[in-house]
N, CA, C and O of each residue as an XYZ file, in Angstrom:
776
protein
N     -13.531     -6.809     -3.973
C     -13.092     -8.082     -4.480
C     -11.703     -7.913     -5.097
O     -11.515     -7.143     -6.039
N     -10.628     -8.728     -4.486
C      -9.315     -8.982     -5.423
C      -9.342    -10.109     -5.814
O      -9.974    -11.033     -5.303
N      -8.768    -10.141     -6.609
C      -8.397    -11.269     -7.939
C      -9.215    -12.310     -7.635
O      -8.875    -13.463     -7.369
N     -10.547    -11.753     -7.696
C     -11.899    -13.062     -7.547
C     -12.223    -13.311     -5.838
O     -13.178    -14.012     -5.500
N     -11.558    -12.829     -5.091
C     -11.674    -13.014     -3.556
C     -12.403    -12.366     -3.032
O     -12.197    -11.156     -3.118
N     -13.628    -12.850     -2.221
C     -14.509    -11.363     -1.533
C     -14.221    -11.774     -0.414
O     -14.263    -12.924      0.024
N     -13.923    -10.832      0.070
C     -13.719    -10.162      1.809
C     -15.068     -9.886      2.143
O     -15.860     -9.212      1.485
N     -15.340    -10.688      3.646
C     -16.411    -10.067      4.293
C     -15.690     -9.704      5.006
O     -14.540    -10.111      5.165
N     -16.580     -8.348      5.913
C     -15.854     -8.429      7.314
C     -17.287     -8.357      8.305
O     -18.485     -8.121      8.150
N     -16.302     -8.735      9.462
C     -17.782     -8.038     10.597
C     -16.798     -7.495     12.275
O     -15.758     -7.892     12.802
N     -17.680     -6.577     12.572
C     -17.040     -6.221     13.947
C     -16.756     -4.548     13.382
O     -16.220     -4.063     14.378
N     -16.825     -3.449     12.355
C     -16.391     -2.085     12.183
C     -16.520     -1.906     13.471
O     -15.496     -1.872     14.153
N     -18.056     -1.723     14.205
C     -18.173     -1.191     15.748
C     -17.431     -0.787     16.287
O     -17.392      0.307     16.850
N     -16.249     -2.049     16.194
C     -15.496     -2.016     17.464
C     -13.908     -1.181     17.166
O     -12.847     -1.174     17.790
N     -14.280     -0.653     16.153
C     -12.718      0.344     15.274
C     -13.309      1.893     15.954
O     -14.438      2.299     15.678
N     -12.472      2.572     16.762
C     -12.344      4.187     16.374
C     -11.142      4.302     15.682
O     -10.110      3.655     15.509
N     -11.827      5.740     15.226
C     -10.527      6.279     13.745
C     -10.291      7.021     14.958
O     -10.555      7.889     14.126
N     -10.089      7.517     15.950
C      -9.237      8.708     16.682
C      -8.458      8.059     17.331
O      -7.954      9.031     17.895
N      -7.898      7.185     17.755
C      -7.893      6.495     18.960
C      -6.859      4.973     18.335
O      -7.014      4.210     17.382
N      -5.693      5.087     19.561
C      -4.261      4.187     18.554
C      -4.877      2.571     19.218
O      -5.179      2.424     20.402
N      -4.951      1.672     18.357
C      -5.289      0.284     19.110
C      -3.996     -0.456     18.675
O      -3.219      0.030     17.854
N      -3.835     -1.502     19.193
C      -3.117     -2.659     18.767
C      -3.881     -4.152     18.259
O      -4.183     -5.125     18.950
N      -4.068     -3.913     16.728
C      -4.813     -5.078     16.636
C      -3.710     -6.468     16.102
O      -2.715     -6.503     15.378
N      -4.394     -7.398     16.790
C      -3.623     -8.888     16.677
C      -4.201     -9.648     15.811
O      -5.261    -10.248     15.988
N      -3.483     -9.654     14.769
C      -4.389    -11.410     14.073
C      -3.385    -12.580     14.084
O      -2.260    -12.878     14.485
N      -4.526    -13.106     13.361
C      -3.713    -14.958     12.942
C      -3.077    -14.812     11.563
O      -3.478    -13.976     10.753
N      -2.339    -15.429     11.387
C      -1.241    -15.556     10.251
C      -1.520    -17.051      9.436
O      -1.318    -18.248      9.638
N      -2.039    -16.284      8.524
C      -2.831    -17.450      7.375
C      -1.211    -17.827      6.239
O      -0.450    -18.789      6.127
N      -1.309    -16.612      5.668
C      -1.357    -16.489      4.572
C      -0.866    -14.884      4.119
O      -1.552    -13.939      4.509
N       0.619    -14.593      3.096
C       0.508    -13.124      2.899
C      -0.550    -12.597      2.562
O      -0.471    -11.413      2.890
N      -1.684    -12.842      2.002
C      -3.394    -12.277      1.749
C      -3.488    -11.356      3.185
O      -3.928    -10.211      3.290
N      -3.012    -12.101      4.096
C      -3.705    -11.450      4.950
C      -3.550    -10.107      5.503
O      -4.358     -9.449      6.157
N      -1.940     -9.713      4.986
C      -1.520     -7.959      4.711
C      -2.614     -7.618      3.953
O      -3.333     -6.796      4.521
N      -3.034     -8.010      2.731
C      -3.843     -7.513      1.743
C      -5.428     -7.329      2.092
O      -6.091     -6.331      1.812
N      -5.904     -8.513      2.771
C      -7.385     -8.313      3.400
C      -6.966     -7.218      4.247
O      -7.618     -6.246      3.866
N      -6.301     -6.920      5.090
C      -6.442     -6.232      6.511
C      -6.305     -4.967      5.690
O      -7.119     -4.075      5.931
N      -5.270     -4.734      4.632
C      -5.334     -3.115      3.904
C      -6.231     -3.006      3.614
O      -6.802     -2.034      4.111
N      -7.241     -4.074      2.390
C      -8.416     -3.429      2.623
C      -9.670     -2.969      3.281
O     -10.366     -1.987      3.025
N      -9.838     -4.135      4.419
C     -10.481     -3.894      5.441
C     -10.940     -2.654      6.627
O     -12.015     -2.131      6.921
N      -9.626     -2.515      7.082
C      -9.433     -1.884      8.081
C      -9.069     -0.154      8.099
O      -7.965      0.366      7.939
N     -10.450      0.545      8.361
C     -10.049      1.560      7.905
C      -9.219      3.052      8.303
O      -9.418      4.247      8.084
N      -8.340      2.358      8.905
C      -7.758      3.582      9.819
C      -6.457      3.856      9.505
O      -5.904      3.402      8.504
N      -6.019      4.465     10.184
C      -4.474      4.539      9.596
C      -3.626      3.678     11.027
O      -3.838      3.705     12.240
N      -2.675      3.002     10.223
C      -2.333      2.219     11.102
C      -0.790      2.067     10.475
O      -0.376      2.637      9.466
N      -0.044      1.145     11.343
C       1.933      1.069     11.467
C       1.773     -0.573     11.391
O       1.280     -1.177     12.343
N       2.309     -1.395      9.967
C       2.928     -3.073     10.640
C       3.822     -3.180     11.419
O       4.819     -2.523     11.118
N       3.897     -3.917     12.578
C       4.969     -3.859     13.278
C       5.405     -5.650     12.601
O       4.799     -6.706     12.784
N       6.273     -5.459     12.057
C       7.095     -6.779     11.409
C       8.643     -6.975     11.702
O       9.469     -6.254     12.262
N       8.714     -8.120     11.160
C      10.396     -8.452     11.449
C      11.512     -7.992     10.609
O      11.505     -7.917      9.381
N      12.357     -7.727     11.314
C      13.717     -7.163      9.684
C      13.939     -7.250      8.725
O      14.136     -6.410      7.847
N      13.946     -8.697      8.738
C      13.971     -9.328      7.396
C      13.151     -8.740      6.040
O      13.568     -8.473      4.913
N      11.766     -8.654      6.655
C      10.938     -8.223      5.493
C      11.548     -6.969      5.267
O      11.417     -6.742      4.064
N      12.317     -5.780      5.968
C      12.371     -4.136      5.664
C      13.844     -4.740      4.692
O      14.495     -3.810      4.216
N      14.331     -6.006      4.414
C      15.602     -6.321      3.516
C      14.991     -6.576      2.103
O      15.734     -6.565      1.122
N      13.973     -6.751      2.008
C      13.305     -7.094      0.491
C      13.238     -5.749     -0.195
O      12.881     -4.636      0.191
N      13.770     -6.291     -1.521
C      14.086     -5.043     -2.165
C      12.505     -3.979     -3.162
O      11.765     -4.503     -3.994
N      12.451     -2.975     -2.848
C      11.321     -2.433     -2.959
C      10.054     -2.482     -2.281
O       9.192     -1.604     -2.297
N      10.022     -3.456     -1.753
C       9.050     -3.829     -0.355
C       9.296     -2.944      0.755
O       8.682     -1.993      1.239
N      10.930     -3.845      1.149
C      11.679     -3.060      2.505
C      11.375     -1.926      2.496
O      10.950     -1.252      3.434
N      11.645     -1.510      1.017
C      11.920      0.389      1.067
C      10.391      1.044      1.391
O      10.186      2.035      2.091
N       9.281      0.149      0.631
C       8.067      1.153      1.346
C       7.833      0.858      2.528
O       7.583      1.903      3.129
N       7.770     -0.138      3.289
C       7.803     -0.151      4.640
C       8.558      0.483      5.595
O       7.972      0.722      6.651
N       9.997      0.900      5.474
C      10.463      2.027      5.669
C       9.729      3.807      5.684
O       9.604      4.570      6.641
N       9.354      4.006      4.211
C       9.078      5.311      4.049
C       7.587      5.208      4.933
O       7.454      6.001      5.865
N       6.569      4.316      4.665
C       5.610      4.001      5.649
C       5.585      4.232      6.840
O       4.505      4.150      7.425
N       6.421      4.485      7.336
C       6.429      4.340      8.885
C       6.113      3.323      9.467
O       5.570      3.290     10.571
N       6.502      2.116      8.601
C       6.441      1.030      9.527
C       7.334      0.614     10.219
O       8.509      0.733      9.870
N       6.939     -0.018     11.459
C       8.215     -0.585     12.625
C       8.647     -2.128     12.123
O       8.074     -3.137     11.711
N      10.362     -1.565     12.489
C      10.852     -3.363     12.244
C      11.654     -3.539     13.572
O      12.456     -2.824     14.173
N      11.014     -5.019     13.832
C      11.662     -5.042     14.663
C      12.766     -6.507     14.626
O      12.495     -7.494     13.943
N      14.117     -6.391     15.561
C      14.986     -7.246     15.118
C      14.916     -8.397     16.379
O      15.007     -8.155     17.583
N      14.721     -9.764     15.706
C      14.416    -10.854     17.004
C      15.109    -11.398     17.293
O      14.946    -12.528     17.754
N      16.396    -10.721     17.119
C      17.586    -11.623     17.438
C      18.491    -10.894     18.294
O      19.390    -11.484     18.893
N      18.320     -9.695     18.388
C      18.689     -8.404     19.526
C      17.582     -7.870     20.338
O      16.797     -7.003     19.956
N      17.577     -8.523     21.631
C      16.985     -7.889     22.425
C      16.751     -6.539     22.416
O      15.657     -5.998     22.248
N      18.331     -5.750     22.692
C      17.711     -4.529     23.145
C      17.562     -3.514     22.084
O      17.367     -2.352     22.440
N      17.645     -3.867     20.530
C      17.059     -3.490     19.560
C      15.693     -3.617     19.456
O      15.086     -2.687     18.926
N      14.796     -5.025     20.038
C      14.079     -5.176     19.511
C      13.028     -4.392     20.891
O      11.811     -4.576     20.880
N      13.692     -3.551     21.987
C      12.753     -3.247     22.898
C      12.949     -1.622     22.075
O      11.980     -0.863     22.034
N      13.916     -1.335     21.629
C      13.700      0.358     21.258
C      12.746      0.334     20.068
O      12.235      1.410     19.758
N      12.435     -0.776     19.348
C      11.336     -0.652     18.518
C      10.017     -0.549     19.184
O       9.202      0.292     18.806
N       9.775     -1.348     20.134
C       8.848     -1.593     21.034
C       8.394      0.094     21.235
O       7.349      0.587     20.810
N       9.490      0.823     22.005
C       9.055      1.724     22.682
C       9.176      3.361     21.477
O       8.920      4.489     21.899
N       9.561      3.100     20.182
C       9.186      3.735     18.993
C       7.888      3.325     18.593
O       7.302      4.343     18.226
N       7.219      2.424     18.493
C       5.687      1.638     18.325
C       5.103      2.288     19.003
O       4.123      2.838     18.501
N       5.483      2.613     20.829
C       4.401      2.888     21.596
C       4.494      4.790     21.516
O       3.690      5.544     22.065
N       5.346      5.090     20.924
C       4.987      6.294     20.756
C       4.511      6.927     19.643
O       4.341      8.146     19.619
N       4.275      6.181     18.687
C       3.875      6.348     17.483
C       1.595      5.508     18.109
O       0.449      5.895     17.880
N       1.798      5.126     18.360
C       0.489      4.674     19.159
C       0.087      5.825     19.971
O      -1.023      6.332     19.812
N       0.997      6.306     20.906
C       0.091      7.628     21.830
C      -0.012      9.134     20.442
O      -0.487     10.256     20.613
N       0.509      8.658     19.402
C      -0.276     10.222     18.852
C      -1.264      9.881     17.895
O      -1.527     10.825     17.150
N      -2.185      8.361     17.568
C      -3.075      8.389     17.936
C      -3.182      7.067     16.424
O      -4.257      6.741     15.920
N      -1.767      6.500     15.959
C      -1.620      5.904     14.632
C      -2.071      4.146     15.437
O      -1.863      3.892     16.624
N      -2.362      3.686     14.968
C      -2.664      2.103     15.310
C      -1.645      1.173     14.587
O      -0.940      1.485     13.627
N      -1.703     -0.113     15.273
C      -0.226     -1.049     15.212
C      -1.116     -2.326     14.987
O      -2.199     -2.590     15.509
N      -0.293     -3.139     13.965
C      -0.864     -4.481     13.313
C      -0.023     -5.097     13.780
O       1.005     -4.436     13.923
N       0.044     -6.182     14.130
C       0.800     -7.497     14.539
C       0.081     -8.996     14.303
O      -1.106     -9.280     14.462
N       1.472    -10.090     13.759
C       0.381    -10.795     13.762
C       1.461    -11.842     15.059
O       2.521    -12.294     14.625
N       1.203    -12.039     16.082
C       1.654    -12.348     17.292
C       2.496    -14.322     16.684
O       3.671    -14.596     16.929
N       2.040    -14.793     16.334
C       2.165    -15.680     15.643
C       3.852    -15.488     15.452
O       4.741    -16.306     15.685
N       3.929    -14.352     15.035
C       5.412    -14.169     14.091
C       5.646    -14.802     12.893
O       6.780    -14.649     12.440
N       4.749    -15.582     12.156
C       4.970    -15.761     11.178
C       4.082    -16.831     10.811
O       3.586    -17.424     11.769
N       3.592    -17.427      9.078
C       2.214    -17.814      8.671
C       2.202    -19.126      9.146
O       3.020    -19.988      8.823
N       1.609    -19.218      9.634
C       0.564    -20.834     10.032
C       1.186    -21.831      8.148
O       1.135    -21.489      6.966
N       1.705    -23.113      8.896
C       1.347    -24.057      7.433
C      -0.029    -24.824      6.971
O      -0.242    -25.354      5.880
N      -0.848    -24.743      8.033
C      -2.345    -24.879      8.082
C      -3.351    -23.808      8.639
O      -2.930    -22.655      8.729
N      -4.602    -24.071      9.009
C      -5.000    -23.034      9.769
C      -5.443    -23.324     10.878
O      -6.538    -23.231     11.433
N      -4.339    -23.734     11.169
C      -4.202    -24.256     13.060
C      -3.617    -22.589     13.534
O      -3.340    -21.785     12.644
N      -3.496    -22.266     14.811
C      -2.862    -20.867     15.255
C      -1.466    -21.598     16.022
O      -1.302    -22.556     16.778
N      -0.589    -20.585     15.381
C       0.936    -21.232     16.119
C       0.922    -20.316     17.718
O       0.183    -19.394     18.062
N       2.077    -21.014     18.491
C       1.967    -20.360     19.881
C       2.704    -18.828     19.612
O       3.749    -18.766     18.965
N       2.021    -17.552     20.200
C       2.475    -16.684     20.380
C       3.370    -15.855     20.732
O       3.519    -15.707     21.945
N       3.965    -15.313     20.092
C       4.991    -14.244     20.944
C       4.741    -13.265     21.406
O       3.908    -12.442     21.025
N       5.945    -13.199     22.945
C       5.370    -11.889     23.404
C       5.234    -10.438     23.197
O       4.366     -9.775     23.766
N       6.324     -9.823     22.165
C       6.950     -8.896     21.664
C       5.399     -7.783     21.397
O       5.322     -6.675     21.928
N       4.562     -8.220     20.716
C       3.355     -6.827     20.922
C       2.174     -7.264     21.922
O       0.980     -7.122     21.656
N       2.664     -7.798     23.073
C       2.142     -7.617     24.218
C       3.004     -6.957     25.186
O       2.700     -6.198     26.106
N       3.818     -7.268     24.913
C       4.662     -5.831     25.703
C       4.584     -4.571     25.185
O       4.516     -3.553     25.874
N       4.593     -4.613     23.800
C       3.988     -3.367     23.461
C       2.697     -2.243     23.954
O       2.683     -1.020     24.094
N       1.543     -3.432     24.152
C       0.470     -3.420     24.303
C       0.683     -2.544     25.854
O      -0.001     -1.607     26.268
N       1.856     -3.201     26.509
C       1.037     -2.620     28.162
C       2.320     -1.943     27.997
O       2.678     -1.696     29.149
N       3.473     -1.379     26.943
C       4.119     -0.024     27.319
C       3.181      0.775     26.891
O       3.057      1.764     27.615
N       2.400      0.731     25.910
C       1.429      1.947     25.400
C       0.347      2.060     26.001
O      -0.342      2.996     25.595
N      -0.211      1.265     27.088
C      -1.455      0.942     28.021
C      -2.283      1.420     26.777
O      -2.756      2.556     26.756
N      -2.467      0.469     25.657
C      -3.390      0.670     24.400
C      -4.566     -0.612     24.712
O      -4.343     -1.479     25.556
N      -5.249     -0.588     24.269
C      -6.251     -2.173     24.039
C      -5.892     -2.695     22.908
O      -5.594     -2.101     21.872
N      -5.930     -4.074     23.159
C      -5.624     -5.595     21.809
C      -7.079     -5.452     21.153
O      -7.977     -4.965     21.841
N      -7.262     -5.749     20.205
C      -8.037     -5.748     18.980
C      -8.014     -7.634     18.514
O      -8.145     -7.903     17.320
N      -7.967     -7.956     18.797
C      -8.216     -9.538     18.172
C      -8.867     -9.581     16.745
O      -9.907     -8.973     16.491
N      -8.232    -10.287     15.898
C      -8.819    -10.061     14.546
C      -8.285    -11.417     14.363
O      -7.207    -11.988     14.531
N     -10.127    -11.869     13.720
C      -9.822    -13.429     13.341
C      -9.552    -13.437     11.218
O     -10.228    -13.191     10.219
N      -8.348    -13.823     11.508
C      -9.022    -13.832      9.759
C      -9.098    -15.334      9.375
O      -8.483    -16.195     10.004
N     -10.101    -15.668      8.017
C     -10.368    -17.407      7.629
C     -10.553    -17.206      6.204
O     -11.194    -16.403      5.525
N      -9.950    -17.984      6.016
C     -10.200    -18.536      4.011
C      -8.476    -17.855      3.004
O      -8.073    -18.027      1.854
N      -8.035    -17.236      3.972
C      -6.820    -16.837      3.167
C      -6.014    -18.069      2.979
O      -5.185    -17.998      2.072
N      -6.075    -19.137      3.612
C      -5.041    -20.055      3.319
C      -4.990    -20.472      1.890
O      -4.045    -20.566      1.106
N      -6.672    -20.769      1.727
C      -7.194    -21.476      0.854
C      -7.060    -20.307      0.035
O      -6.215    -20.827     -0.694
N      -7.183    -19.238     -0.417
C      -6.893    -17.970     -1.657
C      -5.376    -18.029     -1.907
O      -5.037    -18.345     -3.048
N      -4.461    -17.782     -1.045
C      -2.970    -18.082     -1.196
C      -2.166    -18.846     -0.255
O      -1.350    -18.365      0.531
N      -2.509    -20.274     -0.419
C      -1.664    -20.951      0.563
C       0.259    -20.405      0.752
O       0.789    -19.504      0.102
N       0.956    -21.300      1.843
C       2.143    -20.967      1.743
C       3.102    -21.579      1.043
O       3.140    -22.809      1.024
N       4.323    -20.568      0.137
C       4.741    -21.363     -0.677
C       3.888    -20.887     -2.186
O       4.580    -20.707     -3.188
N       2.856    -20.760     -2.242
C       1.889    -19.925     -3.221
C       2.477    -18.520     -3.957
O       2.937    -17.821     -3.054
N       2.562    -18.147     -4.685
C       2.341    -17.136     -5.904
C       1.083    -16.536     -6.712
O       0.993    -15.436     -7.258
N       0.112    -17.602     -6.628
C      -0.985    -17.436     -7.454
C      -1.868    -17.384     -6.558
O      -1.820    -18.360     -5.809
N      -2.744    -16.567     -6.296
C      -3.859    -16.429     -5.870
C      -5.515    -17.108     -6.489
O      -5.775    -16.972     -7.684
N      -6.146    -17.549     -5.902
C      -7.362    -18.544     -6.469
C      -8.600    -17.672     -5.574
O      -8.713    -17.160     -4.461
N      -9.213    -17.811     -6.490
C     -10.888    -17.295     -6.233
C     -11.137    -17.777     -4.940
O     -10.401    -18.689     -4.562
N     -12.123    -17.319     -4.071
C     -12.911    -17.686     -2.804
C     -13.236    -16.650     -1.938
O     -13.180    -15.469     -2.281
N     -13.540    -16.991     -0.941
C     -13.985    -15.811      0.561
C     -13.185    -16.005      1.690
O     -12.786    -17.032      2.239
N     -12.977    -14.418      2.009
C     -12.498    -14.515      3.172
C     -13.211    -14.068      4.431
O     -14.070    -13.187      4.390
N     -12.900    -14.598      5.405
C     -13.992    -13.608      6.567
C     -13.006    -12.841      7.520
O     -11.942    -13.338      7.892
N     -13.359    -11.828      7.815
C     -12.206    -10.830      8.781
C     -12.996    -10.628      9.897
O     -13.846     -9.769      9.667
N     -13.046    -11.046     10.927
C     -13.913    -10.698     12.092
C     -12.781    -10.097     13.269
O     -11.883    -10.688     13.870
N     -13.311     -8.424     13.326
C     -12.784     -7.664     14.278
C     -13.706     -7.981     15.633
O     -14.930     -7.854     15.602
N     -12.948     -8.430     16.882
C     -13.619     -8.189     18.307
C     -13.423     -7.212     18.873
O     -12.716     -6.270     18.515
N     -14.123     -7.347     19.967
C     -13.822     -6.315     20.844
C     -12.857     -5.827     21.398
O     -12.329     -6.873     21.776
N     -12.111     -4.927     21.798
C     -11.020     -4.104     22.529
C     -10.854     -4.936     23.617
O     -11.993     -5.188     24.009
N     -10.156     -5.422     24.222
C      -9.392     -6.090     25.445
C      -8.479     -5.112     26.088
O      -7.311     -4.970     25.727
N      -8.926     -4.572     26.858
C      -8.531     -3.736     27.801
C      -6.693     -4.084     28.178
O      -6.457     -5.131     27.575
N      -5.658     -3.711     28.759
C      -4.801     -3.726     29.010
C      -4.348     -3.117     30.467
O      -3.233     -3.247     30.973
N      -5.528     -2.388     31.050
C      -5.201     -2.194     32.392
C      -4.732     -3.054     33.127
O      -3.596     -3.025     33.600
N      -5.734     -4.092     33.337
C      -5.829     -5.160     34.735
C      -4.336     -6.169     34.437
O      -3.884     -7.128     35.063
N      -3.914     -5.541     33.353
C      -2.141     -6.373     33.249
C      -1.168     -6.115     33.715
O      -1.331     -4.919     33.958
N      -0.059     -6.402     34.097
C       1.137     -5.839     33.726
C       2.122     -6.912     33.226
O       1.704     -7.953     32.719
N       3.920     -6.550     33.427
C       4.607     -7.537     32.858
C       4.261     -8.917     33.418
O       4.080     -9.888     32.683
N       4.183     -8.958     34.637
C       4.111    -10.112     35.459
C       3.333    -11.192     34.843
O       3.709    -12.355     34.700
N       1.693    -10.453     34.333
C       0.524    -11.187     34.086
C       0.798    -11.223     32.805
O       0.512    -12.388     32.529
N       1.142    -10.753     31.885
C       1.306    -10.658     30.178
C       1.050    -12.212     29.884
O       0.638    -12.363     28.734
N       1.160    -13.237     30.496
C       0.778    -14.838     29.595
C      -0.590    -14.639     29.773
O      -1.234    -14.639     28.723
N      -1.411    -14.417     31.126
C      -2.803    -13.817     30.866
C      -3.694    -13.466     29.846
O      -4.659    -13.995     29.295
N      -2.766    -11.878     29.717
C      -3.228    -11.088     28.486
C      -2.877    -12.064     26.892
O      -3.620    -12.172     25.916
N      -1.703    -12.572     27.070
C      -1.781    -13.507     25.741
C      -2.553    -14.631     25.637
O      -2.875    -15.060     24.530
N      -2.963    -15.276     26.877
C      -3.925    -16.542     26.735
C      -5.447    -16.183     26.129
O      -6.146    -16.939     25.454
N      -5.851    -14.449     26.678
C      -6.714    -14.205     26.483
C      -7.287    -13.634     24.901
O      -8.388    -13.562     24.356
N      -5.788    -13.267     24.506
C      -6.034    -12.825     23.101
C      -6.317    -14.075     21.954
O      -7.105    -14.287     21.032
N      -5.387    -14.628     22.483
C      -5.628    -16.381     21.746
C      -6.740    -16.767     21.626
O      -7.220    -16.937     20.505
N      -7.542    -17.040     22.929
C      -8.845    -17.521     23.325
C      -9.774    -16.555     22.396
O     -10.669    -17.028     21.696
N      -9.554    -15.491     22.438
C     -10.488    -14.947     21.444
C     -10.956    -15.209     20.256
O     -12.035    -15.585     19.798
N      -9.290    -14.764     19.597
C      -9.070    -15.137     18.060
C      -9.566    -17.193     17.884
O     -10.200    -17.702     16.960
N      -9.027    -17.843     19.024
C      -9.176    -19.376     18.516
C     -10.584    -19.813     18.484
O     -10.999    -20.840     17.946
N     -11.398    -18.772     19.227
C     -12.951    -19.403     19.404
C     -13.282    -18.842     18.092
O     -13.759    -19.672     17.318
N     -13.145    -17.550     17.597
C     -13.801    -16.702     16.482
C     -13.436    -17.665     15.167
O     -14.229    -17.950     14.271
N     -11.957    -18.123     15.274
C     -11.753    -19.226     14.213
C     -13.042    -20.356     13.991
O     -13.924    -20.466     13.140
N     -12.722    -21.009     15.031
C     -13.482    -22.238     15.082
C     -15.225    -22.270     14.629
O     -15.962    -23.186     14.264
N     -15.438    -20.799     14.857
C     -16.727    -20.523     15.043
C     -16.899    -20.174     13.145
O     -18.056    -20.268     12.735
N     -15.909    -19.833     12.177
C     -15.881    -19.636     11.055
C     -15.958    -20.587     10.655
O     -16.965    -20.820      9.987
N     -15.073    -21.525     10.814
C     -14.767    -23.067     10.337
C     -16.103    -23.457     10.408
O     -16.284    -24.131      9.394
N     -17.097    -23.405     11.023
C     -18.432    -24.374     11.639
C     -18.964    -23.605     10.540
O     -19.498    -24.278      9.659
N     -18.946    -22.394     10.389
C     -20.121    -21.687      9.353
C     -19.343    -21.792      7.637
O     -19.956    -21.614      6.584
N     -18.746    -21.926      7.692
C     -17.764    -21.640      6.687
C     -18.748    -22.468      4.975
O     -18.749    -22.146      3.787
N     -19.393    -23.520      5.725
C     -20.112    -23.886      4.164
C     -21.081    -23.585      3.736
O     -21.688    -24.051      2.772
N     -21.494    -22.235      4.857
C     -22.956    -21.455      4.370
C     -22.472    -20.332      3.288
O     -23.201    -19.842      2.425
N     -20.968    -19.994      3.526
C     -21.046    -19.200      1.968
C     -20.877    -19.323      1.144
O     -21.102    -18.430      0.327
């Protein structure tokens, strides 16, 4: 529990600690760096945008972290991050993204970018779909203060990355969507049993 917030989660199953994944979520809410640190127990890389590695004392641990930044306004900057990600993935570290690129003003899901799906099939890794729900409502956007409630973190299953390549990548992104948007919806419906 943080600052009055309980995290459920469901789906561990589908986590190996040996083994580099690329997991994708939805973008609530900054909570949702904070659920996923505590959640998720592996060692893993944010792959985020520049901007954030410019915030002062933030930037700098995300730096020493080994986290990837990547720049969205230079292409071919933002593919040598890509292919620093995917090698930091084959020695065996896992990669967070939240495909979105940035927080939802509701908890509708914004349309995706492609940037860690290309990742996904330079590292021929599997997507991880991770639904997260209730962070809006703990720290909406625009928020400072955090408020009591629940969150739910539901990890799915691994989505393979073989049967892709560049060509098909809207595929592989329709399919990651479809995941995460049903697992949403399916929270929303349960959401007043807790």
């Amino acid at each position: 529990m943080v600052s009055g917030v309980k995290i459920h989660v469901e789906g561990y199953h589908h986590v190996r600690h040996d083994y580099g994944f690329i997991f994708m979520a939805n973008h609530q809410s900054m909570f949702d760096i904070l659920a996923l640190l505590a959640c998720l127990p592996i060692r893993f890389r944010w792959l985020a945008k520049k901007e954030l590695f410019q915030i002062p004392l933030f930037g700098h641990a995300l730096t020493r972290g080994g986290h990837v930044a990547i720049d969205r306004s230079d292409r071919k900057s933002a593919y040598q991050s890509l292919l620093d990600a995917a090698g930091r993935i084959a020695t065996g570290a896992s990669v967070i993204i939240f495909p979105e690129g940035s927080r939802s003003s509701d908890d509708r899901l914004n349309p995706f970018k492609p940037g860690g799906f290309y990742l996904a099939l330079l590292a021929k890794r599997p997507i991880v779909p991770v639904a997260i729900y209730g962070t809006h409502q703990v720290l909406p956007k625009g928020s400072i203060r955090v408020k009591p409630g629940h969150v739910i973190v539901r990890i799915s299953r691994p989505i393979s990355t073989d049967r892709f390549e560049r060509k098909t990548k809207h595929l592989l992104m329709e399919e990651v969507r479809g995941v995460i948007e049903n697992e949403l919806t399916r929270m929303k419906t349960n959401w007043t049993r807790l």
